[in-house]
C-alpha positions in Angstrom: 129.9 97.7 -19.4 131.6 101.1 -18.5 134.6 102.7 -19.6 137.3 101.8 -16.9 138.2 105.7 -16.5 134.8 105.9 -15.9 134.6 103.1 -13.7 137.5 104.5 -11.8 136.3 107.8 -11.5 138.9 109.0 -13.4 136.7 111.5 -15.3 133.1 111.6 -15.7 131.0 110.1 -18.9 130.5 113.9 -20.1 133.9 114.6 -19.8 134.7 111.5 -21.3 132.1 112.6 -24.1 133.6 115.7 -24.5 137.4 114.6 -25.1 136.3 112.1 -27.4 134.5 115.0 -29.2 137.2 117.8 -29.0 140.5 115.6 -29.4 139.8 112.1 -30.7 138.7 113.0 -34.4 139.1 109.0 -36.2 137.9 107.9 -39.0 137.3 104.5 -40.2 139.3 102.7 -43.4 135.6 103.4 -45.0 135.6 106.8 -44.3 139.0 107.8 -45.2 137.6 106.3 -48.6 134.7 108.1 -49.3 136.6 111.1 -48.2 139.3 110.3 -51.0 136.7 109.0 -53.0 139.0 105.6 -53.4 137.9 102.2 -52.9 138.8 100.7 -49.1 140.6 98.2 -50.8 143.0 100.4 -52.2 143.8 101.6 -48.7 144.3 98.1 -47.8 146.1 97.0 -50.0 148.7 99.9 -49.5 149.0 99.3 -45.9 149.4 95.3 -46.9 152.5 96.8 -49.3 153.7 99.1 -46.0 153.3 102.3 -49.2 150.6 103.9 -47.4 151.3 107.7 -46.8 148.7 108.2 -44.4 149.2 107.4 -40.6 146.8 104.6 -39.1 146.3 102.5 -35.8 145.4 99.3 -35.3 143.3 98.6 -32.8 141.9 95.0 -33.3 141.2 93.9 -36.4 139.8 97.5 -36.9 141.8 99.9 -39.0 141.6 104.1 -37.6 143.2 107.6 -39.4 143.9 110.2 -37.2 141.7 112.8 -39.1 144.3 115.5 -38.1 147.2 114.0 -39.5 145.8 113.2 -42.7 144.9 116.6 -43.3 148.6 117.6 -42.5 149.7 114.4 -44.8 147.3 115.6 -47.6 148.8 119.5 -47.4 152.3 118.1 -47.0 151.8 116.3 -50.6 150.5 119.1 -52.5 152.3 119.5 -55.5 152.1 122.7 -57.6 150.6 122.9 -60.8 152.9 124.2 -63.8 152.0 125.9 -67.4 153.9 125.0 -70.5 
């Protein structure tokens, strides 16, 4: 089954390939997790509570994180360390 941009002739599969490369950085409810090193049911249930800081999609039943805006969520919520 082809891509209907392909299909269309919209842009070509290595085009196609190379967006998905350059611009579509997602990663999956397990990977944000091992990249947090939490448990994927922490994620879920913090999306279940709507308390969960980091931008998703759902596409599906499948749960995606914009790598690019959890970086920019994760450097928004740096706090500074203080010294007694």
């Amino acid at each position: 089954m082809k891509n209907k941009m392909i299909a269309g002739h919209i842009m070509s599969e290595k085009q196609l390939n190379e967006f998905i490369e350059r611009d579509c950085k997602l990663l999956t409810s397990q990977g944000l997790a091992r990249v947090l090193n939490v448990s994927e049911a922490a994620l879920r249930k913090q999306r279940s509570l709507n308390r969960s800081i980091f931008p998703f999609a759902r596409i599906g039943r499948r749960i995606f994180y914009p790598a690019d805006l959890i970086v920019q969520t994760v450097h928004k919520n740096i706090k500074e360390s203080q010294l007694r």
